[in-house]
N, C-alpha and C positions, 0 to 999 in steps of 0.2 A: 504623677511622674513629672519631672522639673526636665525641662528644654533649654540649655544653655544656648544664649544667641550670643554675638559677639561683646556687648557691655552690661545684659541683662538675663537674668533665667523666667522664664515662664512658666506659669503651672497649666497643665491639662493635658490635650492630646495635641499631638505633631498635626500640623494640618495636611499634611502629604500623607500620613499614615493610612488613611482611609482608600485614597485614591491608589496606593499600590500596591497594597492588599487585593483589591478588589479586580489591581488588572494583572496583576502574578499570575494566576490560575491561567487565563485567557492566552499570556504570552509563553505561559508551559505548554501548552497544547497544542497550540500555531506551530512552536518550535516542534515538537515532538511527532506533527503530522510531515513539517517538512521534511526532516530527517530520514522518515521513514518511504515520502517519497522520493526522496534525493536518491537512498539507498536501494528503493524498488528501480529508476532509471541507471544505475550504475550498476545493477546486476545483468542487465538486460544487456547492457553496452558490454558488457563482459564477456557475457555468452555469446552476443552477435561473432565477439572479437573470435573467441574461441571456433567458433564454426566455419568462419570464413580463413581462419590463418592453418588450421588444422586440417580443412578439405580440401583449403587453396582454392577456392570459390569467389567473383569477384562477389562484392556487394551489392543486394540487389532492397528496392524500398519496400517494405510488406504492405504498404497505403495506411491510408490513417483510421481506418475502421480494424486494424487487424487485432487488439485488444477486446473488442468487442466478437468478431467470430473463434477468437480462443479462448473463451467464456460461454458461448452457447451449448446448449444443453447435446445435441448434438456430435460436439466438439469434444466433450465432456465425456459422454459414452462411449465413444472409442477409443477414448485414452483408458478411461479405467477396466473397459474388456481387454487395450493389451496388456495393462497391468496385471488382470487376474490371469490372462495365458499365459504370462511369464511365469509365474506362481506354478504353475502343471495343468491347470483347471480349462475344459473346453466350454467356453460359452456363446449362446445362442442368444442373442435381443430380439427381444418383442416392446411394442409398444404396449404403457399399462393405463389404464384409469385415468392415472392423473395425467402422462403427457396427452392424451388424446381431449381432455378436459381443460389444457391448456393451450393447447391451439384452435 
């Protein structure tokens, strides 16, 4: 493959070809994670907006741990028991095997 430079052609490889090859993938995925958490913080800020302008509620700070107890297993189970009571279904929790094997 011939490289035209400004008075001369070259024969072989682009010397940059290698080096942006190699960092495309890497600046794909930086991009594509920030996006994704750009878009995870602008849904949140969304919802915030929606609860506080529709209950008429001032704004209050959830702290900075409050992503981590809306993730705990805890947290977890009685969101999806009221899920399944909204469904028709009455459900009873018990602790099984594995949570009492994890804590």
């Amino acid at each position: 493959m011939a490289h035209r430079g400004a008075d001369r052609v070259r024969e072989g490889r682009c010397p940059l070809e290698g080096h942006l090859l190699r960092r495309a993938p890497r600046a794909a995925a930086w991009t594509t994670r920030r996006a994704q958490s750009d878009r995870r913080s602008r849904h949140d800020i969304l919802v915030a907006y929606l609860h506080i302008v529709r209950d008429q509620v001032p704004f209050r700070e959830l702290g900075p741990d409050w992503q981590k107890k809306r993730s705990s297993p805890e947290h977890r189970s009685r969101r999806l028991q009221r899920q399944i009571e909204a469904l028709g279904y009455k459900v009873t929790l018990e602790e099984g095997e594995a949570a009492e094997q994890a804590a």
